[in-house]
C-alpha positions as CSV (number, residue, x, y, z in Angstrom):
1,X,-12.9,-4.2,3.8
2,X,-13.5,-5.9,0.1
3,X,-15.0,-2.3,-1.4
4,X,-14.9,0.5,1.6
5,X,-15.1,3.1,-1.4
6,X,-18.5,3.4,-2.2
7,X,-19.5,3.9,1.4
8,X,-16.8,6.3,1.9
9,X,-18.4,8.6,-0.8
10,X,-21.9,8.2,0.9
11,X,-20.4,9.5,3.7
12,X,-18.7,12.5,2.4
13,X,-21.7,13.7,0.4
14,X,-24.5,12.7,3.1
15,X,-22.3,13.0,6.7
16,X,-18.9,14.5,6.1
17,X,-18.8,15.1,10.0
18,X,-21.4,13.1,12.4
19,X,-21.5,11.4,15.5
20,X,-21.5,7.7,15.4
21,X,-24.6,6.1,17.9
22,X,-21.3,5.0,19.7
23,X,-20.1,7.9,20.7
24,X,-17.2,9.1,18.9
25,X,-16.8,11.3,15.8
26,X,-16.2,10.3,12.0
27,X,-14.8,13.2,9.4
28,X,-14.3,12.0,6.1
29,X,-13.6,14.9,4.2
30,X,-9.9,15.7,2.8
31,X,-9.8,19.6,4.4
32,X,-11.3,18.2,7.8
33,X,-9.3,15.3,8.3
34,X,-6.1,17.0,7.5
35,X,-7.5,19.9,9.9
36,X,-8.1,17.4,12.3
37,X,-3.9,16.4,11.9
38,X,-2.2,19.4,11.9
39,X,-4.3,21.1,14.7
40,X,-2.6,21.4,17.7
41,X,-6.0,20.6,19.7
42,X,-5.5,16.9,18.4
43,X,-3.9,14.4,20.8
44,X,-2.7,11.1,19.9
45,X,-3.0,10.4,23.6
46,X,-6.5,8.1,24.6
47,X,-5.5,9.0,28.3
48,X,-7.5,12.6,26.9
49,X,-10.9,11.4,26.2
50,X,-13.1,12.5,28.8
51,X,-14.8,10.3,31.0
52,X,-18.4,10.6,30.0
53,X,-16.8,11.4,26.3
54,X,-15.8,7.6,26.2
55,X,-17.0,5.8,22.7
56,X,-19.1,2.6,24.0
57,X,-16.8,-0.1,24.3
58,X,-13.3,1.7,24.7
59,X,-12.4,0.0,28.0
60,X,-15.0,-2.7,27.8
61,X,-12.4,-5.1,29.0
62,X,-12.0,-2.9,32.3
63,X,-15.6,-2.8,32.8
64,X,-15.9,-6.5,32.5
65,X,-13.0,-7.0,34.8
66,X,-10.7,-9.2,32.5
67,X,-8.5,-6.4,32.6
68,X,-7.2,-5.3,36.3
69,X,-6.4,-1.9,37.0
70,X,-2.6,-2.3,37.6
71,X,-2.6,-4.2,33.8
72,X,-4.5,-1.4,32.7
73,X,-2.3,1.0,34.2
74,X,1.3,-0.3,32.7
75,X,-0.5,-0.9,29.4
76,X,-1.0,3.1,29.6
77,X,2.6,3.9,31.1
78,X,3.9,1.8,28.3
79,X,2.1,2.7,25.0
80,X,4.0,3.4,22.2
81,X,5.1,6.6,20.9
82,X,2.5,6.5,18.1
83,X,-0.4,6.9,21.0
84,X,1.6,10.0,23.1
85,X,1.6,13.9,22.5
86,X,4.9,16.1,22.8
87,X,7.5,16.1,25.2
88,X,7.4,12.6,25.5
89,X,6.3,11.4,21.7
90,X,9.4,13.7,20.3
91,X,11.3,12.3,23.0
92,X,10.8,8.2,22.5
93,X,10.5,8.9,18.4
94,X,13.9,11.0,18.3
95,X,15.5,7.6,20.0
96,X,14.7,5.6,16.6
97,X,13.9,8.5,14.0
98,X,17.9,8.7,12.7
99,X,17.4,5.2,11.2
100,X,14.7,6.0,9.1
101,X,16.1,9.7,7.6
102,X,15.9,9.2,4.0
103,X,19.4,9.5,3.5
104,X,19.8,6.6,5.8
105,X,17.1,4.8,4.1
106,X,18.8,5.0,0.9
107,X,22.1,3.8,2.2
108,X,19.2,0.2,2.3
109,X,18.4,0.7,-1.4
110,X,21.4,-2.2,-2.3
111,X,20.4,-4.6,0.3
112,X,16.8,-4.2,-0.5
113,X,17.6,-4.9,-4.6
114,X,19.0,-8.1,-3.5
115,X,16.2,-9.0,-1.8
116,X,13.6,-8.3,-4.4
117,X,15.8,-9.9,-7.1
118,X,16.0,-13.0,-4.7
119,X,12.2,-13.0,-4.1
120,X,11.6,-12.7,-7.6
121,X,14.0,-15.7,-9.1
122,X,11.6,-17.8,-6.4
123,X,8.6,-17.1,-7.9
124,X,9.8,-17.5,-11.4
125,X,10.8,-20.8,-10.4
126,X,7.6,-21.9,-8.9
127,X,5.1,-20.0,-11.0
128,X,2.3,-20.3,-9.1
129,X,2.9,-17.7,-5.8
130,X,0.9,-15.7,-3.5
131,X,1.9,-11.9,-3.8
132,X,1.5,-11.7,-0.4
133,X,3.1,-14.4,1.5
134,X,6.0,-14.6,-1.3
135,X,6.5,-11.6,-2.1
136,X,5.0,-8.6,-0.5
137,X,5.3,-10.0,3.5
138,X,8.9,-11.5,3.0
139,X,10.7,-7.9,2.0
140,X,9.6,-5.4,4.9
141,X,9.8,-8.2,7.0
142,X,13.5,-9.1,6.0
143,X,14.3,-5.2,5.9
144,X,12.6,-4.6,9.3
145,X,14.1,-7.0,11.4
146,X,17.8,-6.5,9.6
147,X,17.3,-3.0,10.9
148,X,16.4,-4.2,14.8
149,X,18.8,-7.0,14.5
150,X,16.8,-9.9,15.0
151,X,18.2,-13.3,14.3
152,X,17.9,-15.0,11.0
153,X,16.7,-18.2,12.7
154,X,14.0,-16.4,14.7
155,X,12.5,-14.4,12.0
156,X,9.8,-16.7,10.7
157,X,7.6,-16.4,14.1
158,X,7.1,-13.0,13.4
159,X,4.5,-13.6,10.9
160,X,2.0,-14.9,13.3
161,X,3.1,-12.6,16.1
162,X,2.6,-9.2,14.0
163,X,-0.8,-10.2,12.7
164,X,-2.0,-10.0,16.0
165,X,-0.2,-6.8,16.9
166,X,-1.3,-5.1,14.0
167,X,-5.0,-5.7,14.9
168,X,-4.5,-4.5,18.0
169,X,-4.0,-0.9,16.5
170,X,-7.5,-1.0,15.7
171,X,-9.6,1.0,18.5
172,X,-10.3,-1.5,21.3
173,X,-14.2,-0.5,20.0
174,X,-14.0,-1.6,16.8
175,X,-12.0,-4.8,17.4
176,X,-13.8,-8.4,17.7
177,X,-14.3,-10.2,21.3
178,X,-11.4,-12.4,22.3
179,X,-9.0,-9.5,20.5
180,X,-7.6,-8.4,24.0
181,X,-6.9,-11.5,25.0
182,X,-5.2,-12.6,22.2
183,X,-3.0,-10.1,21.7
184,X,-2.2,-10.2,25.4
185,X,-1.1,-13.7,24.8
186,X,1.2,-12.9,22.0
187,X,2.6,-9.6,23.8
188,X,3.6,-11.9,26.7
189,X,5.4,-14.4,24.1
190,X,7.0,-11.5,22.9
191,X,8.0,-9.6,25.8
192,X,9.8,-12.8,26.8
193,X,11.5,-12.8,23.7
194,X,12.5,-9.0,23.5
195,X,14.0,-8.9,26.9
196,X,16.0,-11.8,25.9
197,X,17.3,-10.2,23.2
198,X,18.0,-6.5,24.6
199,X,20.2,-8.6,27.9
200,X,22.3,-9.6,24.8
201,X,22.5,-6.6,23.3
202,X,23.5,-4.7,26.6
203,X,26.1,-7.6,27.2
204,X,27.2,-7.0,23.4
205,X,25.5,-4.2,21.4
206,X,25.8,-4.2,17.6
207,X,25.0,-1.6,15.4
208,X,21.0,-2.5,15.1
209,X,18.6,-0.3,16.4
210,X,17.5,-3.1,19.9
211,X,21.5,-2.1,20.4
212,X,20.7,1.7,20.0
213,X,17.9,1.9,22.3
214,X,19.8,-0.1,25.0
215,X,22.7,2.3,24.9
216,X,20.5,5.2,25.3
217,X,19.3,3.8,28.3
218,X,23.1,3.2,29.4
219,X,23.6,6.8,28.1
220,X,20.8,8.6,30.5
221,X,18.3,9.2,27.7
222,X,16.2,6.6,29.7
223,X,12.8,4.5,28.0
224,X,11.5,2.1,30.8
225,X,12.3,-1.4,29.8
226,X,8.2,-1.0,28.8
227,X,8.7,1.8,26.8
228,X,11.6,-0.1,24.8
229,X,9.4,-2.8,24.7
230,X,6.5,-1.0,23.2
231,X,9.0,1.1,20.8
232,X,10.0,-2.5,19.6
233,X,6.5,-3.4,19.0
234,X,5.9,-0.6,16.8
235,X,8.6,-0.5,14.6
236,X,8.3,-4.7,13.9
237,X,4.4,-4.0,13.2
238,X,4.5,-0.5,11.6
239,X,7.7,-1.3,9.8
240,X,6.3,-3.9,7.5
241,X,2.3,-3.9,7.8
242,X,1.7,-0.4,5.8
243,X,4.7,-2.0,3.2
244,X,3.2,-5.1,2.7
245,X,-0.7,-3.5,2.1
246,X,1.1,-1.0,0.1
247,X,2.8,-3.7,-2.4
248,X,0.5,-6.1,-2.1
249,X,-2.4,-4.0,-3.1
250,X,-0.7,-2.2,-5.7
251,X,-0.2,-5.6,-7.6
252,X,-4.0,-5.9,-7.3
253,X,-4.4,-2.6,-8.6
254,X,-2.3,-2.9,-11.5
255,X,-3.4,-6.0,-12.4
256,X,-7.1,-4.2,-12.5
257,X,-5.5,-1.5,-14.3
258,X,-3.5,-2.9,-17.6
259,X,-3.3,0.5,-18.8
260,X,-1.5,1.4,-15.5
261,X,1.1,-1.3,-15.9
262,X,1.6,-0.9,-19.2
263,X,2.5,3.0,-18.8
264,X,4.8,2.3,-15.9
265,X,7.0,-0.8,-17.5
266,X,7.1,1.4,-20.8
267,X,8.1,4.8,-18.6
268,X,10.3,3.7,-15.2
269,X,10.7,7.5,-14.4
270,X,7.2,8.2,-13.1
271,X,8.6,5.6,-10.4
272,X,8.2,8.8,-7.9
273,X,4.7,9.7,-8.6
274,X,3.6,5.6,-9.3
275,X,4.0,5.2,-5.4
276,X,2.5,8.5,-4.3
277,X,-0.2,7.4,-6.4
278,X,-0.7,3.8,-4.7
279,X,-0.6,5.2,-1.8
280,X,-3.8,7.3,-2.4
281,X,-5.6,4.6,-4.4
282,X,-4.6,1.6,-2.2
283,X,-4.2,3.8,1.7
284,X,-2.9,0.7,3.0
285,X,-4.2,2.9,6.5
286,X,-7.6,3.3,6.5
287,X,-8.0,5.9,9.2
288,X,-6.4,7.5,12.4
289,X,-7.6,8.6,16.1
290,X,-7.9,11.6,17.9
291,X,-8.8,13.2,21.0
292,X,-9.9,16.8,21.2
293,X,-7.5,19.3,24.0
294,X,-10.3,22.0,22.9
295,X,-13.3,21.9,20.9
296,X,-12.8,22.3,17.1
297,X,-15.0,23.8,15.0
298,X,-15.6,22.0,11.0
299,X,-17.6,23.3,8.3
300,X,-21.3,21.9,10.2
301,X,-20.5,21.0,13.4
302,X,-18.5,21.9,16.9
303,X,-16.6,18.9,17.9
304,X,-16.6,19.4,21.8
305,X,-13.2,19.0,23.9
306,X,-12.5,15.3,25.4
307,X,-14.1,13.5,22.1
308,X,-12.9,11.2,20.4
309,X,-12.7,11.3,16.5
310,X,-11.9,9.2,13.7
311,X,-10.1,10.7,10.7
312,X,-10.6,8.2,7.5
313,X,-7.7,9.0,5.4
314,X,-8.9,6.9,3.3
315,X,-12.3,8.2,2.0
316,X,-10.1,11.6,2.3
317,X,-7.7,10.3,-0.5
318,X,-10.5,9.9,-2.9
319,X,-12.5,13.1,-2.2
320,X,-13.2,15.2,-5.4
321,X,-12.7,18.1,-3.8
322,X,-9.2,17.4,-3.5
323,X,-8.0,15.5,-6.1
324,X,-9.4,15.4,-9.9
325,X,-11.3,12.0,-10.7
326,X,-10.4,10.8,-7.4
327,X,-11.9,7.0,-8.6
328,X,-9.2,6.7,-11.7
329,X,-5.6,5.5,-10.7
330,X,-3.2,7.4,-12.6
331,X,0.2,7.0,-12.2
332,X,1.4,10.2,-13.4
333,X,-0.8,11.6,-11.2
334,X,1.1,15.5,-10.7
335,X,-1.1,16.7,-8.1
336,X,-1.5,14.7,-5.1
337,X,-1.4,16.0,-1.4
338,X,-3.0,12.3,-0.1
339,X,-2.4,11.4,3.4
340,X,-1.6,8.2,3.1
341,X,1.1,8.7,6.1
342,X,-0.7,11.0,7.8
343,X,0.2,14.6,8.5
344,X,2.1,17.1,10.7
345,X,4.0,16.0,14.2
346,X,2.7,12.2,13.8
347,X,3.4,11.8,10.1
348,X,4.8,8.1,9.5
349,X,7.9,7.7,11.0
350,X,8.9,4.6,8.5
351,X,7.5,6.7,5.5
352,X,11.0,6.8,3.5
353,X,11.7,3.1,4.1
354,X,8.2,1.8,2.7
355,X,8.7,3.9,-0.1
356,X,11.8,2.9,-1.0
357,X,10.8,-0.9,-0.9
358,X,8.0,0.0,-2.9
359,X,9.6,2.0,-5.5
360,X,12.4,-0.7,-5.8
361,X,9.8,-4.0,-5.5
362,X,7.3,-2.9,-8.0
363,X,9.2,-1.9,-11.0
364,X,11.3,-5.0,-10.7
365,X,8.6,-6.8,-10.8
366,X,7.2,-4.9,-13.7
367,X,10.6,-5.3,-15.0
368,X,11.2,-8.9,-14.6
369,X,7.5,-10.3,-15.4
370,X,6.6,-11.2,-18.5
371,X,2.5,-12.3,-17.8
372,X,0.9,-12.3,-14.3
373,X,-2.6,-13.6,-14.5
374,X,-4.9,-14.3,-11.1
375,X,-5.6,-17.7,-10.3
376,X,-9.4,-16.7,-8.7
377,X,-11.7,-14.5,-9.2
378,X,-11.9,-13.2,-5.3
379,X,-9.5,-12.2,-3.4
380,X,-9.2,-12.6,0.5
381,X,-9.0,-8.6,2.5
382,X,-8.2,-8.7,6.5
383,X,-10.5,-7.7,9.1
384,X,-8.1,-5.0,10.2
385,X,-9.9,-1.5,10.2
386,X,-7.1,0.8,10.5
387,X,-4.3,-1.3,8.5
388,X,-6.4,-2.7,5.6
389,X,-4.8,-5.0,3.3
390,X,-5.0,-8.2,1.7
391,X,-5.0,-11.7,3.2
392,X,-3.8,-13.5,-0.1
393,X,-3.7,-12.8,-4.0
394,X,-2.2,-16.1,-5.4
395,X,-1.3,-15.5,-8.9
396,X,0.9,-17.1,-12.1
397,X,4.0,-15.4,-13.3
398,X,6.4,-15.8,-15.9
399,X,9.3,-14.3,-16.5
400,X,10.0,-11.9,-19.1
C-alpha cells in the first residue's frame, strides 16, 4: 500500500494478464482492463463465478461454517447495486442516481464552500492538523450524510462504522481473518440504526435521499427493506471513502510535487484537469472485480467463462502505453482517459460529487495556505486493497 507503483510496472511488463496461484485472474494493462469494463461478458455479480472457478478463499467463511447458509443467502439477496448486473443494478441505481446528476451536484457547490472555508479557519487556528481526520474525512462525510439526511448529533459514529464497511469491499480473499466477523458486527449496529431512521422517515419523509427511497417503496418501485439497507451502505461508504483518498492523497502529492502546487495556486483554471490528474496519479481505487458470462480473449491469453478477474485500475493509470510519462504528475495534463471511476454501465455513481468537493477543497486550500510543511517523515497508508488511501498525514499550516 506505501509504494504499489513499482510492482504495478513489473507486472505490466513481465504478466500483463496471468493467473494468480489462487485462482483468479490479474490484468494490469490500460487497453485490457478497460476491455475488461466495457465488455458486456463482465458481471459485477459474484453469484457468476463458477463453482470449481472459485479463487481460494472466496467463501472461506461458508466452508468453515461461521457463516450459515440462510446468512449467506440474505447477504446475496441483499448486496448492493455496485455487486448486481442489469435489470436489477439499473433498477436499484436509477432509485438514487437523480441526486448525484451533475447539475444536481452543483446546486451543493455553496454548501460545500462553506464547509471547506469552515474546515480551513480550524486548522489555521490550531496549526498543527492531520489532513485526514481534519480536513479530508470531515467534508464528504458532512456532504454525504446532509444528502441521506442523517442527524447532526449521530454523525460522528460514522467514522468508525465506514472504516469497516469500506474494507469489506475488498474480495472476501484478500481481506484479513476476523474481517467477516467484524464487519458483521458493525452491519448489525447499523442495520439497527438504519431501520430506525427510514420508520421516521416513512412516518415523516423529508427531502433527503433515506426519504426518497422510502417513498419509492410506498410508490411500487419496491427495494426489500435489505436492499434499502445495502443501498444505504453504499452511498455512506462510497460517498466519502474515494473523496477522502482522493483529497487526502492529493495533499501528499502536492506537497511531493512543489512545482505542482506552485502551478496550480499561480493558474486556478487548470482546476478541471488538476483533479482528473489526481485522480490518475493518486486512484484512490486500486482495482475492481469481475466475473466472466463468456470467455474473453486478451492479447496472450483466453480468460475462460465463470472466472474471476481483477482489473487494477491503478497500475492501468500509469501505463506508458496510455499516457505519456505516466510516473510525472502534471497538472495540466490534456490527455487523460484514466479510469479512476471506472468505465461503462458501472462507472461511479458519486463521480460528480467527489469531484466537485475536490475541485472546491483543494484550491482553497491552495488558496488560503500560506506554508504547509510535514511533521514526519512517514506517512501511515490503510490496509484496504481496493480503496487505498491514507491513515494520517499530520502536517503545519499557516495561513496566507
Amino acid at each position: 500500500m506505501e509504494d504499489p507503483w513499482p510492482r504495478y510496472a513489473e507486472l505490466r511488463e513481465s504478466s500483463p494478464v496471468h493467473l494468480d496461484p489462487r485462482g483468479f485472474w490479474v490484468v494490469t494493462r490500460h487497453a485490457d482492463c478497460l476491455e475488461l469494463l466495457r465488455s458486456k461478458v463482465s458481471s459485477s455479480d459474484g453469484t457468476n463465478i463458477a463453482p470449481d472457478a472459485q479463487p481460494e478463499g472466496l467463501g472461506r467463511q461458508r466452508g468453515r461454517g461461521e457463516l450459515t447458509d440462510e446468512l449467506a443467502q440474505a447477504m446475496d439477496d441483499n448486496r448492493p447495486f455496485l455487486f448486481r448486473d442489469a435489470p436489477e443494478h439499473t433498477r436499484m441505481r436509477g432509485l438514487v442516481s437523480k441526486a448525484f446528476t451533475p447539475r444536481m451536484v452543483e446546486g451543493l457547490r455553496p454548501r460545500i464552500e462553506v464547509l471547506v472555508d469552515e474546515l480551513l479557519d480550524g486548522a489555521y487556528e490550531r496549526g498543527d492538523i492531520d489532513i485526514v481526520r481534519d480536513f479530508a474525512y470531515p467534508l464528504p462525510i458532512q456532504v454525504i450524510c446532509e444528502m441521506l439526511g442523517i442527524p447532526e448529533g449521530d454523525r460522528d459514529r460514522f467514522s468508525e462504522w465506514s472504516a469497516v464497511l469500506a474494507r469489506g469491499l475488498d474480495p472476501e480473499f484478500l481481506q484479513p481473518e476476523g474481517a467477516l466477523e467484524e464487519r458483521l458486527s458493525v452491519v448489525g449496529a447499523f442495520s439497527e440504526y438504519f431501520f430506525g431512521l427510514m420508520s421516521e422517515r416513512r412516518r415523516a419523509p423529508g427531502d433527503d435521499l433515506l426519504s426518497q427511497l422510502a417513498l419509492a417503496e410506498e410508490a411500487g418501485d419496491v427495494l426489500t427493506e435489505g436492499q434499502m439497507f445495502s443501498t444505504a451502505i453504499l452511498l455512506l461508504v462510497a460517498g466519502h471513502e474515494t473523496t477522502v483518498n482522493l483529497i487526502s492523497g492529493g495533499v501528499l502529492a502536492l506537497i511531493n510535487h512543489p512545482d505542482q502546487w506552485a502551478r496550480w495556486r499561480e493558474d486556478p483554471s487548470i482546476t478541471p484537469r488538476a483533479v482528473e490528474e489526481l485522480l490518475r496519479f493518486v486512484s484512490p481505487v486500486q482495482l475492481t472485480g469481475r466475473a466472466l458470462l463468456d470467455d474473453i480473449e486478451l492479447p496472450g491469453a483466453t480468460l475462460p467463462k465463470g472466472h474471476y478477474v481483477l482489473s487494477v485500475i491503478a497500475s492501468a493509470n500509469r501505463d506508458p502505453e496510455a499516457f505519456s510519462d505516466p510516473e510525472a504528475l502534471d497538472l495540466s495534463r490534456a490527455e487523460n482517459r484514466h479510469l479512476g471511476f471506472g468505465f461503462g454501465l458501472h462507472h461511479c455513481l458519486g463521480a460528480p460529487l467527489a469531484r466537485l468537493e475536490t475541485a472546491i477543497a483543494l484550491p482553497r486550500l491552495l488558496e488560503r495556505t500560506g506554508s504547509l510543511e510535514p511533521l514526519s517523515d512517514q506517512v501511515t497508508w490503510r490496509d484496504n486493497v481496493v480503496l487505498r488511501g491514507l491513515a494520517n498525514l499530520p502536517v503545519h499550516l499557516s495561513a496566507a
